[in-house]
CHARMM internal coordinates of N, CA and C (Angstrom, degrees):
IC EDIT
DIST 1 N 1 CA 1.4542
DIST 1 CA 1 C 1.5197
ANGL 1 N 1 CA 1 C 110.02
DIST 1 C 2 N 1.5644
ANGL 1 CA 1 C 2 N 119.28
DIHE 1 N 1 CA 1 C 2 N 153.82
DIST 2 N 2 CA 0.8177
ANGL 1 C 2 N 2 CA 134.86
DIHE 1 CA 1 C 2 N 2 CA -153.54
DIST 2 CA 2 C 1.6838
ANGL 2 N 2 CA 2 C 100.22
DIHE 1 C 2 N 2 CA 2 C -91.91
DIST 2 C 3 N 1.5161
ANGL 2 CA 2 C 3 N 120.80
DIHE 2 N 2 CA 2 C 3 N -171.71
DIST 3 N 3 CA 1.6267
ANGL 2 C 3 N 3 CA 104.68
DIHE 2 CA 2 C 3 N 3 CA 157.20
DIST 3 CA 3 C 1.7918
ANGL 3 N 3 CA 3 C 110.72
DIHE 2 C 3 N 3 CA 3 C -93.87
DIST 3 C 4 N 1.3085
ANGL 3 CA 3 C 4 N 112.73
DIHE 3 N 3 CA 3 C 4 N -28.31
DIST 4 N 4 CA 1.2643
ANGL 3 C 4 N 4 CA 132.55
DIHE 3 CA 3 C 4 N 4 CA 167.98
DIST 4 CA 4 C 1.5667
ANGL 4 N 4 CA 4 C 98.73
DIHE 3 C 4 N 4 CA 4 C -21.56
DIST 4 C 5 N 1.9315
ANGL 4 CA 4 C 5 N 104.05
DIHE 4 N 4 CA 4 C 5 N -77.75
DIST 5 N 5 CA 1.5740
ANGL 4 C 5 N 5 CA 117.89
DIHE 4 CA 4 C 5 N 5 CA -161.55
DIST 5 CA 5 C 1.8969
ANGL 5 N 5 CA 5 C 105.73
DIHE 4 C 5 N 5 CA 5 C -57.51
DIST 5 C 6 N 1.4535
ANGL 5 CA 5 C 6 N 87.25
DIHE 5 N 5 CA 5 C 6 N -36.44
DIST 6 N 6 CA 1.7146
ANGL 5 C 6 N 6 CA 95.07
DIHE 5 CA 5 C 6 N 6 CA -173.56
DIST 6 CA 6 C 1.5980
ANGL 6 N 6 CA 6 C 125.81
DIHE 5 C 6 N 6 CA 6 C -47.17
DIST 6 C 7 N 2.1398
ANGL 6 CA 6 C 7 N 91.09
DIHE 6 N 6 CA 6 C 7 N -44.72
DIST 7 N 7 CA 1.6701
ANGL 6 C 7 N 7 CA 107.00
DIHE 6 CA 6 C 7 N 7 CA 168.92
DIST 7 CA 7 C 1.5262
ANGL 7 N 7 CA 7 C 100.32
DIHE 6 C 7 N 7 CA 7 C -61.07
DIST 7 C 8 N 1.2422
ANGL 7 CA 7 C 8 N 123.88
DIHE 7 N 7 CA 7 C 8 N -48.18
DIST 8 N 8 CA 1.3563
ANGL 7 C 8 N 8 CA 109.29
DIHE 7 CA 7 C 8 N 8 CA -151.01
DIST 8 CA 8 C 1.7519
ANGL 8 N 8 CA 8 C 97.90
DIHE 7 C 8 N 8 CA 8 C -88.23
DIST 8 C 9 N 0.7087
ANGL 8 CA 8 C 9 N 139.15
DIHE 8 N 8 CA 8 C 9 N 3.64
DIST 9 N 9 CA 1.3609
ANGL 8 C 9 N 9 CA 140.25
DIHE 8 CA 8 C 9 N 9 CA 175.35
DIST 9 CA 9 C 2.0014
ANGL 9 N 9 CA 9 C 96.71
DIHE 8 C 9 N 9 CA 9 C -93.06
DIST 9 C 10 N 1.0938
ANGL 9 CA 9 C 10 N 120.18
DIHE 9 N 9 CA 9 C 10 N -54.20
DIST 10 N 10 CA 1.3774
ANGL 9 C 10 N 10 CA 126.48
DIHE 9 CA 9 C 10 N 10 CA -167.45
DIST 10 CA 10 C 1.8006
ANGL 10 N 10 CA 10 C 93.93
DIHE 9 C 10 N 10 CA 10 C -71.21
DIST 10 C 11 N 1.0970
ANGL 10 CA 10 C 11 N 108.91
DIHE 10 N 10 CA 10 C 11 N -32.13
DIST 11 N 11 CA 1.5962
ANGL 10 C 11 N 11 CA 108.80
DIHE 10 CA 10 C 11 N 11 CA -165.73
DIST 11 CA 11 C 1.6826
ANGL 11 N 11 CA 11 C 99.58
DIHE 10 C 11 N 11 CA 11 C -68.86
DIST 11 C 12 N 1.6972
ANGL 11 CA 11 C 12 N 113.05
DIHE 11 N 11 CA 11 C 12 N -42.69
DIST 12 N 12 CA 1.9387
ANGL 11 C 12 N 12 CA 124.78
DIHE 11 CA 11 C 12 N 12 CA -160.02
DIST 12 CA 12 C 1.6261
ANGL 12 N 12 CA 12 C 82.03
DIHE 11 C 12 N 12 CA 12 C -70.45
DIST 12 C 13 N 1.8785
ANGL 12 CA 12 C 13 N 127.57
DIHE 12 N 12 CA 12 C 13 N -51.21
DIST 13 N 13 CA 1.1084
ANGL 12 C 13 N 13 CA 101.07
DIHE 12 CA 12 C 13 N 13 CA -177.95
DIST 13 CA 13 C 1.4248
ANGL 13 N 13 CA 13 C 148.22
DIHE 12 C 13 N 13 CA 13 C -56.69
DIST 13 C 14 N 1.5728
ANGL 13 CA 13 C 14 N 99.34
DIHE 13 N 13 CA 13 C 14 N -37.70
DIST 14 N 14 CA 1.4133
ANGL 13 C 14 N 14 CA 108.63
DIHE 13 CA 13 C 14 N 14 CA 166.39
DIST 14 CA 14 C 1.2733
ANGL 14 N 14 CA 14 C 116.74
DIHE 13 C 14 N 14 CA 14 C -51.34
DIST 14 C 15 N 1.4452
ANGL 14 CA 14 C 15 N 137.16
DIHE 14 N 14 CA 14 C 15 N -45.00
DIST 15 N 15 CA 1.0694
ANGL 14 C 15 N 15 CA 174.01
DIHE 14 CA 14 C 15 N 15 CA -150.20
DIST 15 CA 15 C 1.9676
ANGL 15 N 15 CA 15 C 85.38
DIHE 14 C 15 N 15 CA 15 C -70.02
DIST 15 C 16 N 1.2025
ANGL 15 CA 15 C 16 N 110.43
DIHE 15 N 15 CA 15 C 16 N -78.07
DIST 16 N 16 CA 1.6574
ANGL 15 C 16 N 16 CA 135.55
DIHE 15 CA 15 C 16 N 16 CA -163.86
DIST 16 CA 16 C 1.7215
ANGL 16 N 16 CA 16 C 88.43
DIHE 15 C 16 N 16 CA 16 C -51.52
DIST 16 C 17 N 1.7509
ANGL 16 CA 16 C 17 N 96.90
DIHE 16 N 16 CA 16 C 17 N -61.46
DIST 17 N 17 CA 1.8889
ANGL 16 C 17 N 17 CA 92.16
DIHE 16 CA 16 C 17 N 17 CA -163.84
DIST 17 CA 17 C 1.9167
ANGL 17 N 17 CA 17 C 107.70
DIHE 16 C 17 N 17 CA 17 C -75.44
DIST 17 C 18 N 1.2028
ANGL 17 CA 17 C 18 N 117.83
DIHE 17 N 17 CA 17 C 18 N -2.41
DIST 18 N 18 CA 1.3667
ANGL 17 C 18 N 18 CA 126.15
DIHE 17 CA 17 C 18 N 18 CA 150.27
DIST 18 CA 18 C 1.5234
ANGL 18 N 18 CA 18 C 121.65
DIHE 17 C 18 N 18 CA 18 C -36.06
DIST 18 C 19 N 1.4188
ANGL 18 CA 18 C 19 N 94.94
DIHE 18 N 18 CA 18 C 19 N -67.99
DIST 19 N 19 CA 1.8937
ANGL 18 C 19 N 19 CA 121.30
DIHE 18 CA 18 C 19 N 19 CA -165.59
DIST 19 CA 19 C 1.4020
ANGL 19 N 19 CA 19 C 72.84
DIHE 18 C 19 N 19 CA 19 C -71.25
DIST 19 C 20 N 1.6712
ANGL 19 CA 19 C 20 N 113.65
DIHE 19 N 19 CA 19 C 20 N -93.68
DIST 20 N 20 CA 1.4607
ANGL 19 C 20 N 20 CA 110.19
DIHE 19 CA 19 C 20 N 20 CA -158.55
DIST 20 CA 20 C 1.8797
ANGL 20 N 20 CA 20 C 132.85
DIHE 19 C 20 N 20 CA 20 C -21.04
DIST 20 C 21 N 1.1257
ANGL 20 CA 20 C 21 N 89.19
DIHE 20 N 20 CA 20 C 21 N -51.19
DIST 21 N 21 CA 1.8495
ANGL 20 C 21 N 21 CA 91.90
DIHE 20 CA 20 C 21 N 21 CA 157.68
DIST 21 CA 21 C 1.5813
ANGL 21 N 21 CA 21 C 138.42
DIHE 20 C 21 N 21 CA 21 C -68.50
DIST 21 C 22 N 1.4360
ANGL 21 CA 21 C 22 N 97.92
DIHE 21 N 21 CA 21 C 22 N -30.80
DIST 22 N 22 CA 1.6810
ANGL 21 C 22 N 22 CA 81.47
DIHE 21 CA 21 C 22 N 22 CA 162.75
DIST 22 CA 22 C 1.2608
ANGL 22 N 22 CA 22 C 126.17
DIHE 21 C 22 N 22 CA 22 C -100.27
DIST 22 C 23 N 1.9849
ANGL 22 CA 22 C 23 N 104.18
DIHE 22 N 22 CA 22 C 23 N 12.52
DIST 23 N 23 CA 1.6005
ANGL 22 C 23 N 23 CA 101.91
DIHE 22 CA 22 C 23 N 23 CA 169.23
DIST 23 CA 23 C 1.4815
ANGL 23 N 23 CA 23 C 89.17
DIHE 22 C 23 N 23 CA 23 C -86.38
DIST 23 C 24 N 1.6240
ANGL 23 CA 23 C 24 N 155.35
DIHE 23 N 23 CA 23 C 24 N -22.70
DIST 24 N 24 CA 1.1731
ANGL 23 C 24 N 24 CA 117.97
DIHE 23 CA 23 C 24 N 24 CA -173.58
DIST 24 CA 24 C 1.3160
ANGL 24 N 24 CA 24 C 96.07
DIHE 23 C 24 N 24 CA 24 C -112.66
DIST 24 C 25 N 1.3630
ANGL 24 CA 24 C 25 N 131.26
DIHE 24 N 24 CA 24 C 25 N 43.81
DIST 25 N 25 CA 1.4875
ANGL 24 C 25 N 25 CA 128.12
DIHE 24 CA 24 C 25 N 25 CA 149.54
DIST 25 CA 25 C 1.9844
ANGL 25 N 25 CA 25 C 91.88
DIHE 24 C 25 N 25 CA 25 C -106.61
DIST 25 C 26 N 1.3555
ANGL 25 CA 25 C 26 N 123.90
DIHE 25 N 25 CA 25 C 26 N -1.22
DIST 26 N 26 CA 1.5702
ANGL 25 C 26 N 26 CA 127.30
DIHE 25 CA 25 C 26 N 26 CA 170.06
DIST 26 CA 26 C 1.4687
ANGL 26 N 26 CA 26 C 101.22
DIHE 25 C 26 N 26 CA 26 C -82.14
DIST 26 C 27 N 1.4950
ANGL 26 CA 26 C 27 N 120.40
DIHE 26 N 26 CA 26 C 27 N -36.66
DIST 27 N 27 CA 1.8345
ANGL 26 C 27 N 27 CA 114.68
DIHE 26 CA 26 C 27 N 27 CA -145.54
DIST 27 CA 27 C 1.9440
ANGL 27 N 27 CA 27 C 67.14
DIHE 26 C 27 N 27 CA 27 C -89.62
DIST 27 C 28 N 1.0965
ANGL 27 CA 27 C 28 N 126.42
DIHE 27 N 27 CA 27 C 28 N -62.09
DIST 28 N 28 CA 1.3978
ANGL 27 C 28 N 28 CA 128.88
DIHE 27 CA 27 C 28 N 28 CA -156.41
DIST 28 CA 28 C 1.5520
ANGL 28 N 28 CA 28 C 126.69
DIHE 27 C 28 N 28 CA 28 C -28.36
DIST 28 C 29 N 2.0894
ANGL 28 CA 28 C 29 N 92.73
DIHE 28 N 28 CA 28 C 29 N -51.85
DIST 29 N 29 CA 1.7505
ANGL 28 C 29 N 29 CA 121.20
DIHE 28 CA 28 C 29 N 29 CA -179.08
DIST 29 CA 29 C 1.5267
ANGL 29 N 29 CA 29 C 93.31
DIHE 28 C 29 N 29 CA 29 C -71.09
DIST 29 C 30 N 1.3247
ANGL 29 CA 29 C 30 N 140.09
DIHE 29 N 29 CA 29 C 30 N -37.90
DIST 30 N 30 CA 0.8298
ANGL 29 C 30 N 30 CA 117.60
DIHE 29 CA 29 C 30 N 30 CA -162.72
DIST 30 CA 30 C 1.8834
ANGL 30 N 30 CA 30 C 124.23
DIHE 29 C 30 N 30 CA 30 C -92.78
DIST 30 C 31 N 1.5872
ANGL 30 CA 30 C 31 N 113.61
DIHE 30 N 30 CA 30 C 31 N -1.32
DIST 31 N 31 CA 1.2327
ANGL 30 C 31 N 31 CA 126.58
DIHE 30 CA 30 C 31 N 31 CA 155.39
DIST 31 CA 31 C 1.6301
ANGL 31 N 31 CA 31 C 115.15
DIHE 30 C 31 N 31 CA 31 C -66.78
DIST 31 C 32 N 1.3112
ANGL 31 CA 31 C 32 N 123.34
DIHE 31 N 31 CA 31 C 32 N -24.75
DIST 32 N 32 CA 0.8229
ANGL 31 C 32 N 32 CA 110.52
DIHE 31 CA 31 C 32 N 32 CA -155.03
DIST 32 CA 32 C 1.8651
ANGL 32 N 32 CA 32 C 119.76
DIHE 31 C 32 N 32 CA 32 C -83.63
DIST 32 C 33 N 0.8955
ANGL 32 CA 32 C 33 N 118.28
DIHE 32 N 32 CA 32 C 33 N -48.28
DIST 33 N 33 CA 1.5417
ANGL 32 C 33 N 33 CA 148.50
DIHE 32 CA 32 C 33 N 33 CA 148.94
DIST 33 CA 33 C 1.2378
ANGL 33 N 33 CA 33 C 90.72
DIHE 32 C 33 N 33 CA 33 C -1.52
DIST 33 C 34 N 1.7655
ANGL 33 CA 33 C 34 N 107.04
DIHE 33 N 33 CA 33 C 34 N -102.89
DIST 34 N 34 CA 1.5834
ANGL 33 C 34 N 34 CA 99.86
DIHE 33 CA 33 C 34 N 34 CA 176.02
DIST 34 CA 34 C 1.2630
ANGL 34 N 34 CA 34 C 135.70
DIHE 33 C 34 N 34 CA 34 C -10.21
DIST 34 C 35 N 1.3727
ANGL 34 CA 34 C 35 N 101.13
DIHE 34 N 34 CA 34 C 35 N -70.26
DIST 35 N 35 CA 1.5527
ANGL 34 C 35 N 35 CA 139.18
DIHE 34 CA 34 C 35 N 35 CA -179.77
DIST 35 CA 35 C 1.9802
ANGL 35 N 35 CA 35 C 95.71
DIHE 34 C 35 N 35 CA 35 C -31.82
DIST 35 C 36 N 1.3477
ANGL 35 CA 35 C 36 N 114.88
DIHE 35 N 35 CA 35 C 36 N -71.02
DIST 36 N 36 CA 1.0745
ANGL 35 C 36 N 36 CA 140.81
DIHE 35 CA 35 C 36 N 36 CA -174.28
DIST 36 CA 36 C 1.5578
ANGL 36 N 36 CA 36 C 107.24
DIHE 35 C 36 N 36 CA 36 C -57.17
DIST 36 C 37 N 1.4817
ANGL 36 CA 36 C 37 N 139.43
DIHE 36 N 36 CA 36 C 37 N -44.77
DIST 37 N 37 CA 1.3661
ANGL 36 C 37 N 37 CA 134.44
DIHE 36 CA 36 C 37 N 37 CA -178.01
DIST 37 CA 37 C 1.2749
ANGL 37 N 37 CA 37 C 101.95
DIHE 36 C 37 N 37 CA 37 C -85.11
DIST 37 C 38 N 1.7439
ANGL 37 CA 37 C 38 N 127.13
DIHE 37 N 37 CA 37 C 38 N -23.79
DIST 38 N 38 CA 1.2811
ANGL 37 C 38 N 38 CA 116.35
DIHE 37 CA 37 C 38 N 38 CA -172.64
DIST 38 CA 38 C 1.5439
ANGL 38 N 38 CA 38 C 117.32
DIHE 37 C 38 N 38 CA 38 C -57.59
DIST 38 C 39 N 1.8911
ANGL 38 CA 38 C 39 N 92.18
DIHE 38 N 38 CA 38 C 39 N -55.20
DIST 39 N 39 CA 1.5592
ANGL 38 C 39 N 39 CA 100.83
DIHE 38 CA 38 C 39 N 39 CA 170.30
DIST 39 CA 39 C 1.7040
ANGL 39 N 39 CA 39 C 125.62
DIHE 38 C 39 N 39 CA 39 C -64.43
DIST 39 C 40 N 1.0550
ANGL 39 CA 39 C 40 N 101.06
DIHE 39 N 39 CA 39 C 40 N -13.86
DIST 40 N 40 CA 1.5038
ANGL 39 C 40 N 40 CA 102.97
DIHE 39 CA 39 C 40 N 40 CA 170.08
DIST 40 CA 40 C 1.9201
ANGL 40 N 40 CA 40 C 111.60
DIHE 39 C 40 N 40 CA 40 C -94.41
DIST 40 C 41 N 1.1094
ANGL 40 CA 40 C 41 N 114.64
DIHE 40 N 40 CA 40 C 41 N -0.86
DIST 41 N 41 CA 1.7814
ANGL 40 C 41 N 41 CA 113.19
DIHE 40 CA 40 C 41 N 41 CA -179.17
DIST 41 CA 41 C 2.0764
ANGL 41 N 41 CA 41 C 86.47
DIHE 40 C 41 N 41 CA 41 C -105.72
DIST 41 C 42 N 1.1688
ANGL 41 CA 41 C 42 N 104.71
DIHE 41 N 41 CA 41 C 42 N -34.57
DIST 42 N 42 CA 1.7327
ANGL 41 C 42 N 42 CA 96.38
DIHE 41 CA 41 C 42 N 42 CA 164.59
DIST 42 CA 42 C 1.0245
ANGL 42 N 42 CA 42 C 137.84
DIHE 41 C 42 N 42 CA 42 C -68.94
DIST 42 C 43 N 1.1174
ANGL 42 CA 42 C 43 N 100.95
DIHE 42 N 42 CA 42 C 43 N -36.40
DIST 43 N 43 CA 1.7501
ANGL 42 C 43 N 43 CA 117.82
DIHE 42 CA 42 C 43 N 43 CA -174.74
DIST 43 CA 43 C 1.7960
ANGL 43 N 43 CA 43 C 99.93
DIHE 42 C 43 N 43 CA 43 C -69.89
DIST 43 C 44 N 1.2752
ANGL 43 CA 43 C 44 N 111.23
DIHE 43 N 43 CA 43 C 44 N -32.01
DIST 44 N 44 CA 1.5216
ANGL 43 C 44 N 44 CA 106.67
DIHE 43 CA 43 C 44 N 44 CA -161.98
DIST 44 CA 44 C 1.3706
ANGL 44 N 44 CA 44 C 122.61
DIHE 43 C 44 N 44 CA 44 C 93.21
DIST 44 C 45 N 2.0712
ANGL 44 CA 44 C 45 N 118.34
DIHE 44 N 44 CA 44 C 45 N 13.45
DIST 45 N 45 CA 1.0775
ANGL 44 C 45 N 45 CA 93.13
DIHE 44 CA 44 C 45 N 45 CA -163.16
DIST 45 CA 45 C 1.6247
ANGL 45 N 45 CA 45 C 117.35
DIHE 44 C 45 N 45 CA 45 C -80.42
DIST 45 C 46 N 1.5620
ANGL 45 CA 45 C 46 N 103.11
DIHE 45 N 45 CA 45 C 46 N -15.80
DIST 46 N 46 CA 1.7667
ANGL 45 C 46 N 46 CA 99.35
DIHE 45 CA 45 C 46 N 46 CA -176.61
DIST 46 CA 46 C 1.3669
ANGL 46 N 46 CA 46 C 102.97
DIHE 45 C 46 N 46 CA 46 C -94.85
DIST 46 C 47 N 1.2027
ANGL 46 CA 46 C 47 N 142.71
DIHE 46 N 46 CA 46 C 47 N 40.44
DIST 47 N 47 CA 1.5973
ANGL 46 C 47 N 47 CA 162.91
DIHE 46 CA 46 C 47 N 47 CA 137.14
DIST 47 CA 47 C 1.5404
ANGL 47 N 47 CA 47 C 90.48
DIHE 46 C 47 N 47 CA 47 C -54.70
DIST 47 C 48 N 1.7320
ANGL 47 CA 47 C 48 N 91.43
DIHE 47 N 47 CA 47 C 48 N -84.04
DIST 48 N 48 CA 1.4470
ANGL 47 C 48 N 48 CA 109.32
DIHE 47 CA 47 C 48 N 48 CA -171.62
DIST 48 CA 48 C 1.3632
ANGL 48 N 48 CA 48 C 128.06
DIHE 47 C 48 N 48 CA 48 C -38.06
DIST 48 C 49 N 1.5912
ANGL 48 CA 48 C 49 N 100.23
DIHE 48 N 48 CA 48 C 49 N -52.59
DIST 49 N 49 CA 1.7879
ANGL 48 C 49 N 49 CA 109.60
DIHE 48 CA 48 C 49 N 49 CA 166.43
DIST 49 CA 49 C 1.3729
ANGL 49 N 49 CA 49 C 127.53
DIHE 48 C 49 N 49 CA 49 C -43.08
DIST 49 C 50 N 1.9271
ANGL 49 CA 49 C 50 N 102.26
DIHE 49 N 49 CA 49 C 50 N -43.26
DIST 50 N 50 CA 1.3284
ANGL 49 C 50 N 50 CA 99.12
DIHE 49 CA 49 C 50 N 50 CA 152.31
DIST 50 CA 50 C 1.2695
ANGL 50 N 50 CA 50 C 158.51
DIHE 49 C 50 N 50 CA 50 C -49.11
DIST 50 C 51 N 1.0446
ANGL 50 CA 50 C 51 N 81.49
DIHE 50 N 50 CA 50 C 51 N -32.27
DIST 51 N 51 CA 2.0800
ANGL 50 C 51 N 51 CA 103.41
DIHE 50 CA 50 C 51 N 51 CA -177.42
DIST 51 CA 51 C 1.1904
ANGL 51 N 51 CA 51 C 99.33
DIHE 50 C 51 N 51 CA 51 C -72.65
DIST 51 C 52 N 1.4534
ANGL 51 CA 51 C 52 N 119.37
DIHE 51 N 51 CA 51 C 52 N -58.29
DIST 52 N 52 CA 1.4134
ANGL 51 C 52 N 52 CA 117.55
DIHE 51 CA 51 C 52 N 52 CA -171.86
DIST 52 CA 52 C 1.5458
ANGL 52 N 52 CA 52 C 135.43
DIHE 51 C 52 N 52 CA 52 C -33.53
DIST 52 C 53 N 1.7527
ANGL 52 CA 52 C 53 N 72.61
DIHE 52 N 52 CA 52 C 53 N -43.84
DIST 53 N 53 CA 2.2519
ANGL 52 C 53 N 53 CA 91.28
DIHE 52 CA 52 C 53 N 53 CA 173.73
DIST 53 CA 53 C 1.5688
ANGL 53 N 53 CA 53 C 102.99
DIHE 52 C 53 N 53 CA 53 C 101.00
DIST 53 C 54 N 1.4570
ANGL 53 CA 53 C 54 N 98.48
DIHE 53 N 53 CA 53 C 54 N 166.31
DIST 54 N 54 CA 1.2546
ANGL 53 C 54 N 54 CA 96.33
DIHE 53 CA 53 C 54 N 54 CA -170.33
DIST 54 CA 54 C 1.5111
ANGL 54 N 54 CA 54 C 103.32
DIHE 53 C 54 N 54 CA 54 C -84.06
DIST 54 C 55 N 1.9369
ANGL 54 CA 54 C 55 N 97.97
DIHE 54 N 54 CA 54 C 55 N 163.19
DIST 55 N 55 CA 1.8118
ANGL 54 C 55 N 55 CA 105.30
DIHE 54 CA 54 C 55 N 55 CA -178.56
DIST 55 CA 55 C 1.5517
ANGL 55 N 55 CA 55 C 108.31
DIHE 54 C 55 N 55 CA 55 C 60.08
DIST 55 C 56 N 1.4875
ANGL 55 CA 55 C 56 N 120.14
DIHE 55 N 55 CA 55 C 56 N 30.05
DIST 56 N 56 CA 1.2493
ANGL 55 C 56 N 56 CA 101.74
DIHE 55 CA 55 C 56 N 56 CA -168.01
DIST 56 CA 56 C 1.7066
ANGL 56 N 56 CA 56 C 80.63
DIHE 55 C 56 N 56 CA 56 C -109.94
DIST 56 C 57 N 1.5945
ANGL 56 CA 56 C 57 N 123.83
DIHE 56 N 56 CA 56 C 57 N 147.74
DIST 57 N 57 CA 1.5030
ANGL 56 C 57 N 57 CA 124.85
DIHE 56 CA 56 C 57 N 57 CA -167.98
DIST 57 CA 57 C 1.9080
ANGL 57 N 57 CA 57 C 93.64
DIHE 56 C 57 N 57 CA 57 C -104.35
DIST 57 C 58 N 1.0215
ANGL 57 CA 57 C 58 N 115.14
DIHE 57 N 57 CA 57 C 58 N 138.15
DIST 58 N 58 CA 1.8970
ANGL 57 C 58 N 58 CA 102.91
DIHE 57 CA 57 C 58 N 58 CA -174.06
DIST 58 CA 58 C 1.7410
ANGL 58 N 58 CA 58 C 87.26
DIHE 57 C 58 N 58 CA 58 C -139.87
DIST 58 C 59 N 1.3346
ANGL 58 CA 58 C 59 N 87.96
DIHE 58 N 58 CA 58 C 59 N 140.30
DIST 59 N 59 CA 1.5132
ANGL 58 C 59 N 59 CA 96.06
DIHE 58 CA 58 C 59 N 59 CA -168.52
DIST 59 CA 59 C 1.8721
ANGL 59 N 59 CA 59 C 90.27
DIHE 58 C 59 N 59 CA 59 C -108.94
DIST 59 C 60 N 1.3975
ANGL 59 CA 59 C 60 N 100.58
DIHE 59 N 59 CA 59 C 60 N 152.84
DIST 60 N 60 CA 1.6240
ANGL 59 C 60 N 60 CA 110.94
DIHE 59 CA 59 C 60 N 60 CA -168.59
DIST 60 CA 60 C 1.0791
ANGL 60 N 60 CA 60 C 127.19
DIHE 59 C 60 N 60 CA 60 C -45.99
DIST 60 C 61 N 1.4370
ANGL 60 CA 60 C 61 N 113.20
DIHE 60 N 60 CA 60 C 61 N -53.58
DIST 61 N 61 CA 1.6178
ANGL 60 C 61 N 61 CA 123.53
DIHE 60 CA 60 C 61 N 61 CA 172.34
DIST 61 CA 61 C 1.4029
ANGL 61 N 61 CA 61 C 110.70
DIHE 60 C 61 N 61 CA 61 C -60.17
DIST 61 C 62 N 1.6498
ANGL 61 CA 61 C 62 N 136.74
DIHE 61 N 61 CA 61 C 62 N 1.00
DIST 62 N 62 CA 1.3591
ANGL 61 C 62 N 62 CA 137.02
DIHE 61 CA 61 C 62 N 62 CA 162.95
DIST 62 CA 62 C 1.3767
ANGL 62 N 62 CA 62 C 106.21
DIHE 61 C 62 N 62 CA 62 C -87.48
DIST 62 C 63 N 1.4913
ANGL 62 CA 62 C 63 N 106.60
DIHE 62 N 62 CA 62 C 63 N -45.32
DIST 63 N 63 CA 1.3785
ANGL 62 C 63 N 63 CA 110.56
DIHE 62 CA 62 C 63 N 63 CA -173.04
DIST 63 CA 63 C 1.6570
ANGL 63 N 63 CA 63 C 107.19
DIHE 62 C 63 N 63 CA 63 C -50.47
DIST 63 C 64 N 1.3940
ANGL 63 CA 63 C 64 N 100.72
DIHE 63 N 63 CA 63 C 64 N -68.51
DIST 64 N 64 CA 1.7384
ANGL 63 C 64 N 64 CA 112.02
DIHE 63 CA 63 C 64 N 64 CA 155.16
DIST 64 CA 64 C 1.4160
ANGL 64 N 64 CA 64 C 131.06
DIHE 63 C 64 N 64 CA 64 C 7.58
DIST 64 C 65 N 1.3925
ANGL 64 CA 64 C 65 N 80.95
DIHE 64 N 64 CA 64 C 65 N -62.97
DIST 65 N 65 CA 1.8400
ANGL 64 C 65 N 65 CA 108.38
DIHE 64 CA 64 C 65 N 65 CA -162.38
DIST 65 CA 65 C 1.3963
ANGL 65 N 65 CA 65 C 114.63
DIHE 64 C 65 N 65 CA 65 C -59.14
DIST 65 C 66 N 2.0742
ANGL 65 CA 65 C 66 N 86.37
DIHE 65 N 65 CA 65 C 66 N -44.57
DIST 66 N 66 CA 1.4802
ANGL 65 C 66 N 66 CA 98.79
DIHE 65 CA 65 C 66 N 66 CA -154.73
DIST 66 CA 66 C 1.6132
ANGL 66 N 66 CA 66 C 106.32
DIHE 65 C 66 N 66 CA 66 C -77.66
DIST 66 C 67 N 1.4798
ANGL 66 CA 66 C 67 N 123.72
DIHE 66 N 66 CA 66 C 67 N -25.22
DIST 67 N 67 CA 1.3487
ANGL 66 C 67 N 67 CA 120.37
DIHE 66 CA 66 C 67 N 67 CA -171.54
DIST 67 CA 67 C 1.5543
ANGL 67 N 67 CA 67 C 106.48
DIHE 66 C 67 N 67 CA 67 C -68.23
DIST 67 C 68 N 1.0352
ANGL 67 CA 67 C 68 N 99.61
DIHE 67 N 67 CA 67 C 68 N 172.58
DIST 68 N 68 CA 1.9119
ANGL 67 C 68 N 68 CA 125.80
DIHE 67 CA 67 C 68 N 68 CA -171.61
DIST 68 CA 68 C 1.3679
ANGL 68 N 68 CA 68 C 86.77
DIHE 67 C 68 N 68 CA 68 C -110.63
DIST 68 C 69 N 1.5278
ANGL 68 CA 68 C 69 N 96.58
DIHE 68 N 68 CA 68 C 69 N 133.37
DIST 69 N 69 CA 1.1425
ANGL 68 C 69 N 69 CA 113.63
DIHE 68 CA 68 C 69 N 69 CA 177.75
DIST 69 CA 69 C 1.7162
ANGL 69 N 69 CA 69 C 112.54
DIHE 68 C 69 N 69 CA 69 C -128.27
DIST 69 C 70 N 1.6398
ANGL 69 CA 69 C 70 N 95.21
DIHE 69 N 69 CA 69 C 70 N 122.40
DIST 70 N 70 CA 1.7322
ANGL 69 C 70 N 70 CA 83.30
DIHE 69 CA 69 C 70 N 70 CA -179.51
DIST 70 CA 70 C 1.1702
ANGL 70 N 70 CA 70 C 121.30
DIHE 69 C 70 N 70 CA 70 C -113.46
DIST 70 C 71 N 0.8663
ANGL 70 CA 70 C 71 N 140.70
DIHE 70 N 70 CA 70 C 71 N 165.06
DIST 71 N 71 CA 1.8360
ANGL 70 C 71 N 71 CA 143.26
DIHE 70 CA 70 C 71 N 71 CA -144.53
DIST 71 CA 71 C 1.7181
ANGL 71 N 71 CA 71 C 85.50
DIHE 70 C 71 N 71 CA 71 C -125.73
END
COOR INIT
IC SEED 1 N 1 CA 1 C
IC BUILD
């Protein structure tokens, strides 16, 4: 082999582990979502949001406060 074939062989791979990585930075973003409302429909946090009322601004360490926490 040439150096020619060598670039272009080294180039299709980079190329392959390119695609291949941002399909599992795709499978990754897309666990996450779920992942993220589950613990928030457990936690109680849009319970809490509710209560508050609307336009009401709640700073974290309230948000915090307000959940039940079980051991």
């Amino acid at each position: 082999m040439n150096s020619e074939e060598n670039q272009m062989k080294t180039s299709t791979n980079e190329e392959y582990d390119h695609i291949l990585g941002q399909y599992a930075m795709q499978l990754v973003s897309a666990s996450v979502l779920p992942m993220v409302l589950k613990g928030t429909i457990e936690l109680g946090v849009l319970d809490i949001i509710d209560k508050a009322g609307p336009g009401v601004i709640m700073m974290v360490v309230k948000l915090i406060m307000s959940m039940v926490w079980h051991q």
